[in-house]
PLY file of the C-alpha trace (Angstrom):
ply
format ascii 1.0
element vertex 300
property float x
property float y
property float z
element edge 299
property int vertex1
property int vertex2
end_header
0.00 0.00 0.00
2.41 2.79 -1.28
2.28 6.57 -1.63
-0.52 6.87 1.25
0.15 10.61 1.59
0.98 11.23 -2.07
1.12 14.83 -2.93
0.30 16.19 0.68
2.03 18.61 1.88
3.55 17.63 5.65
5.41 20.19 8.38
6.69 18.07 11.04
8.39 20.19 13.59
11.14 18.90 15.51
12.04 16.58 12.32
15.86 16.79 12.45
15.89 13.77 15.39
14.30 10.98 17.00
10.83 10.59 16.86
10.29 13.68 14.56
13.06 12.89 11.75
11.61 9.12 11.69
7.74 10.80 10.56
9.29 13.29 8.30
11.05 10.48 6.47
8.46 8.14 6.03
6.24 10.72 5.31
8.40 11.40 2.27
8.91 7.57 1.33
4.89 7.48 1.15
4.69 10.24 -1.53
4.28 13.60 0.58
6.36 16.78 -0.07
7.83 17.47 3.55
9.01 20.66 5.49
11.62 19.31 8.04
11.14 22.16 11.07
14.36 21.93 13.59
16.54 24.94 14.57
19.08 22.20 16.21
18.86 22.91 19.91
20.04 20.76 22.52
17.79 18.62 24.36
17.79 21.26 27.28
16.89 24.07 24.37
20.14 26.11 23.89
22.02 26.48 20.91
21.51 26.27 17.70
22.44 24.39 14.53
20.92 23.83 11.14
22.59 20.58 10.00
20.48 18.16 11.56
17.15 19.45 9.86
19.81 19.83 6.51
20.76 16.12 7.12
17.26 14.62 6.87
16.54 16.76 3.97
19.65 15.37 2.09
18.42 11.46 3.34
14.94 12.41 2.00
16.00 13.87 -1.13
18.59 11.30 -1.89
16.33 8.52 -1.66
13.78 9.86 -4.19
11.77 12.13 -1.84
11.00 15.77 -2.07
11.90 17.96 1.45
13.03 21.44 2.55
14.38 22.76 5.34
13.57 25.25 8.07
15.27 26.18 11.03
13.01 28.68 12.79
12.30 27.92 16.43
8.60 27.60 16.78
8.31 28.54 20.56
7.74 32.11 19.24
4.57 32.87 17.25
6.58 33.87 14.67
8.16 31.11 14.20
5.27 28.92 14.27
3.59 31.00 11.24
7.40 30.74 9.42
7.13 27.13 9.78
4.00 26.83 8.00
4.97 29.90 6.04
7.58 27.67 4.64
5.41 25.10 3.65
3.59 27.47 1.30
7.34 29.17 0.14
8.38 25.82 -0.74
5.02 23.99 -2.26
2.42 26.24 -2.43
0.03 24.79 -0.12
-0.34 22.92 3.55
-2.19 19.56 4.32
-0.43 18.02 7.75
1.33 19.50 10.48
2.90 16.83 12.50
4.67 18.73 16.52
7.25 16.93 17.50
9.24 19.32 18.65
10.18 19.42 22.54
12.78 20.08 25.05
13.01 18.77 28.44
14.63 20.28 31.67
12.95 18.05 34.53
12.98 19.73 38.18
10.77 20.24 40.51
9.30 23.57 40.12
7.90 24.87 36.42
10.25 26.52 33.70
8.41 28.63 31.12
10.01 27.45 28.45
9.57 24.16 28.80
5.57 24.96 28.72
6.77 27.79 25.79
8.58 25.02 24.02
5.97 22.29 23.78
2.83 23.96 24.64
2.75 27.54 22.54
5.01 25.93 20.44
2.22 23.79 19.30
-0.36 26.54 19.49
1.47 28.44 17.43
2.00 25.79 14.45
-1.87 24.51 14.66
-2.88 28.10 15.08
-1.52 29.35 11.20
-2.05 26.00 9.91
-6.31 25.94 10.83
-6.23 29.24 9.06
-5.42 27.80 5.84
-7.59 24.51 6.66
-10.47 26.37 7.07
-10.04 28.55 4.00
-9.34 24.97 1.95
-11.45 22.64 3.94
-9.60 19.94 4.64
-6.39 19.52 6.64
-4.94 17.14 9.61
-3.38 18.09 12.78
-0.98 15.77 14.46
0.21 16.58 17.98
2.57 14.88 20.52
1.48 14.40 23.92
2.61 12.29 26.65
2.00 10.08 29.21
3.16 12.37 31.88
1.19 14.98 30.67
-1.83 12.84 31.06
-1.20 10.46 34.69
1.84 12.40 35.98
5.30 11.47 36.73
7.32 13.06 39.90
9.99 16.00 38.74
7.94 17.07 35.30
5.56 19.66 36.37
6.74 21.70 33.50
6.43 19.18 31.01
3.37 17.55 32.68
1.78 20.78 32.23
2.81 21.37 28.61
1.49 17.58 27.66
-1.42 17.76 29.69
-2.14 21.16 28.05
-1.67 19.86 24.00
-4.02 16.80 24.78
-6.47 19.14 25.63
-5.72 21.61 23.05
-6.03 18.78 20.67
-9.61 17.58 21.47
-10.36 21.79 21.35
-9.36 21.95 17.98
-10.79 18.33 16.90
-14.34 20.29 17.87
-13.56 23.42 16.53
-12.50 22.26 13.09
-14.33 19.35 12.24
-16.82 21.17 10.36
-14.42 22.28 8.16
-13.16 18.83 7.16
-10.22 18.82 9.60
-9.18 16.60 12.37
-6.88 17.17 15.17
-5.53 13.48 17.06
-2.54 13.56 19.51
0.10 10.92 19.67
1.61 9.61 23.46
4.75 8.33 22.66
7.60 5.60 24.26
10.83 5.62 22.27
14.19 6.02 23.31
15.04 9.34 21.96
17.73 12.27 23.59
14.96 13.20 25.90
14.86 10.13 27.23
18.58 9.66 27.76
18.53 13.04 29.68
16.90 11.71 32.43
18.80 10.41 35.19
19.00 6.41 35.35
18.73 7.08 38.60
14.99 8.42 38.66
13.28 5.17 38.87
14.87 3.81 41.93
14.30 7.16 43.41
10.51 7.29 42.99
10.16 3.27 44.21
12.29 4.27 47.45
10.23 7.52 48.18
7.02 5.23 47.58
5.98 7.24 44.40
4.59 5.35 41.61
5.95 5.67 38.34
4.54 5.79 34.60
3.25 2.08 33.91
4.90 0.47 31.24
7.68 3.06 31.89
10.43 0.53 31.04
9.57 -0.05 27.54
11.34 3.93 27.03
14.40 2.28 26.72
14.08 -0.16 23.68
11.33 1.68 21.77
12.30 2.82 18.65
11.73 5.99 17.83
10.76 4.83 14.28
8.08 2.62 15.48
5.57 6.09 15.68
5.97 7.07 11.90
3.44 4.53 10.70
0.32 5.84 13.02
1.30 9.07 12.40
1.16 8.56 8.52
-1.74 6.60 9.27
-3.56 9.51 10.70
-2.46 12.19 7.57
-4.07 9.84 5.47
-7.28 9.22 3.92
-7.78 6.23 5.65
-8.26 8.22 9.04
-10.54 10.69 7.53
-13.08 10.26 10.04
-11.19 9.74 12.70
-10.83 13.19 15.01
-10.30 14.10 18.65
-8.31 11.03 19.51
-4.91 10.31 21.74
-2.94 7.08 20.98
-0.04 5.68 23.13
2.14 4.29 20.19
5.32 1.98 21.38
7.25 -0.62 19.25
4.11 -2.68 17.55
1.58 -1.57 20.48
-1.06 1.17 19.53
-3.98 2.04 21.83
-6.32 4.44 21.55
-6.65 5.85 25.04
-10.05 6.16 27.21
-11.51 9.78 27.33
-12.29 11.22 30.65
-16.00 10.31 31.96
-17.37 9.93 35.18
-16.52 6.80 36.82
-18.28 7.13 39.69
-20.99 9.20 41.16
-22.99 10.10 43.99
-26.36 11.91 44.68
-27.82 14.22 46.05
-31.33 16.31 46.32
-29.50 19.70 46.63
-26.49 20.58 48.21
-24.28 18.10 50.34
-23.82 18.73 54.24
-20.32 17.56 55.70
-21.89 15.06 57.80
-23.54 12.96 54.69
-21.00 13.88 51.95
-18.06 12.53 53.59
-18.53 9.18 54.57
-20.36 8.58 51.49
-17.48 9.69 49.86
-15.08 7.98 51.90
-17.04 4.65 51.68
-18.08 4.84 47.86
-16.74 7.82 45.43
-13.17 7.69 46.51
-13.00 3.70 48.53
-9.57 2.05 47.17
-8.56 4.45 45.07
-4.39 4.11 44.98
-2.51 7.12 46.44
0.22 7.73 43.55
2.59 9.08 46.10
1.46 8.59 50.26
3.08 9.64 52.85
5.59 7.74 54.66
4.11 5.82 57.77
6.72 6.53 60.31
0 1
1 2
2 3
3 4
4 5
5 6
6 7
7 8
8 9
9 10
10 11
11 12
12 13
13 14
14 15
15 16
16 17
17 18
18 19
19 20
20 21
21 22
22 23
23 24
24 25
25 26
26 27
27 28
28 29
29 30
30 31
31 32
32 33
33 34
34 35
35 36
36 37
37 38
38 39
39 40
40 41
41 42
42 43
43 44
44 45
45 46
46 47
47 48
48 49
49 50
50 51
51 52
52 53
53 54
54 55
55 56
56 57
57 58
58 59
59 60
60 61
61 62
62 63
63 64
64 65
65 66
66 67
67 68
68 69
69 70
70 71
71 72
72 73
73 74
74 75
75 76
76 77
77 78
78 79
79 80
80 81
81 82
82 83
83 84
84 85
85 86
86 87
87 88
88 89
89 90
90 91
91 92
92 93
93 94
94 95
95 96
96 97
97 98
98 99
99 100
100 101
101 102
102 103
103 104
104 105
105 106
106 107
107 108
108 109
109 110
110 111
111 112
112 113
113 114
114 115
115 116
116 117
117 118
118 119
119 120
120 121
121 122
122 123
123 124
124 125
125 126
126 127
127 128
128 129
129 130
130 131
131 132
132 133
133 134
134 135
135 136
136 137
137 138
138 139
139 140
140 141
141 142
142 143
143 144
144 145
145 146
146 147
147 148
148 149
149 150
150 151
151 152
152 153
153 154
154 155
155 156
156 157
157 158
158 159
159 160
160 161
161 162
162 163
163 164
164 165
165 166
166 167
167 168
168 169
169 170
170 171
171 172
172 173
173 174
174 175
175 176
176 177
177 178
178 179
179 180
180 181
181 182
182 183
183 184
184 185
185 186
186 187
187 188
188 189
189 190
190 191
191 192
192 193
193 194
194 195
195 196
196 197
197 198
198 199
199 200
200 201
201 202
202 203
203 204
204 205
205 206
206 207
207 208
208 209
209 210
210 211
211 212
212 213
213 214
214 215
215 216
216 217
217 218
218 219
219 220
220 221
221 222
222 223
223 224
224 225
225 226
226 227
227 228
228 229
229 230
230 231
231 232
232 233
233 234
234 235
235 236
236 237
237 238
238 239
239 240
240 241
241 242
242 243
243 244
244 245
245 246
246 247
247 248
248 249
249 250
250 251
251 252
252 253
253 254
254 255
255 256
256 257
257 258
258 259
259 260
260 261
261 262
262 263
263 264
264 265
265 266
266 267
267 268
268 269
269 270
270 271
271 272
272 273
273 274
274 275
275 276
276 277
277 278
278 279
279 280
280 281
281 282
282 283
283 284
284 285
285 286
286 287
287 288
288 289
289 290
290 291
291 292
292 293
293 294
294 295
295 296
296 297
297 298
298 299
């Protein structure tokens, strides 16, 4: 089944590593024109340098495919409308964006531009892209969540946030521009990319001692391939996912699972308002009974 996304036009941001470069280039190999988006930061955001984004242009191009470059850091909304800008410079129109991009700086209290990074950063991308899909109709947004942005894990409250923040972004957009023939799904990843290796090996055994329960399935980070995501995500530019809209996917190695949306679990009733006395052991006893405490207090 070749040439899925023949003719589309793709931006994939973050594209010159890991997950991101693995997208853009099978995105290429299945017939769409792509704009590889990476200004070439470190993993903790500084710097800058245009050969990686160059280098999977020159892969892409050398193997048949059609790709340009663009280095503009999309953590600005400038540089989100360059990206997609870009897309129009190079081939005259826009059908996917694909945000990969990310940096990661894990500590215990917030840094903006983590949340800048990831969270305006996508904004700012889906935000000039939905003007042209509603002008033409049609149009898919990709967006990369993550599992700590949607159950938590200890020392990311900045990229928690940022996560937490696209998925429901996503599912915003999904609503908002369905009825013009686009669709917005997000992506939770596991691959062993640089942002992985930047966090400590030591992390793990730290939560277990301190009792704090980590990200299930957490292990598999290490051995996923970052490759392993291309094919949902070229999945979801396609036609084949053209009704599909206001989804989030954890994608690992050959796993994909389409993740539960949030709905009451539980409930309890009442004929007005709740007085102490009732509401809490009801609540105690029913609404919140065996519910796990991610991270309780020690005992002694």
């Amino acid at each position: 089944m070749p040439d899925v996304v023949k003719d589309k036009v793709a931006v994939v941001t973050g594209a010159g590593r890991g997950i991101g470069r693995g997208v853009a280039m099978l995105m290429a190999a299945q017939g769409a024109k792509v704009v590889v988006v990476d200004p070439g930061v470190n993993v903790d955001g500084t710097g800058a340098d245009a050969t990686p984004a160059d280098q999977v242009v020159r892969e892409i191009t050398e193997a048949g495919g059609v790709a340009a470059a663009c280095h503009e850091s999309v953590a600005t909304m400038e540089g989100g409308e360059a990206a997609v800008q870009a897309a129009i410079d190079a081939f005259g129109k826009l059908d996917v964006v694909v945000t990969c991009h990310g940096i990661l700086r894990d500590r215990m209290v917030f840094r903006d531009d983590v949340i800048a990074v990831h969270l305006k950063g996508t904004f700012a991308v889906v935000k000039h892209a939905c003007i042209l899909f509603r002008q033409q109709r049609s149009g898919r947004v990709i967006t990369f969540t993550s599992e700590s942005g949607l159950v938590g894990n200890s020392g990311q409250a900045n990229y928690g946030a940022a996560k937490s923040g696209i998925a429901g972004f996503t599912k915003v957009v999904a609503r908002d521009m369905g009825r013009y023939g686009v669709t917005a799904n997000s992506i939770a990843p596991r691959a062993q990319t640089r942002m992985i290796g930047n966090i400590p090996a030591s992390a793990s055994a730290i939560r277990a001692q301190g009792g704090v329960a980590g990200i299930a399935g957490e292990e598999d980070l290490g051995t996923a391939d970052p490759d392993d995501v291309a094919p949902f995500v070229v999945y979801l530019a396609s036609d084949y996912a053209s009704n599909v809209n206001g989804q989030t996917f954890l994608v690992y190695g050959g796993d994909v699972a389409l993740m539960s949306q949030p709905r009451p679990e539980r409930c309890i009733y009442n004929d007005g308002q709740w007085s102490l006395d009732v509401l809490a052991p009801l609540a105690r006893d029913y609404l919140t009974r065996g519910i796990g405490n991610p991270a309780p207090a020690p005992t002694s």
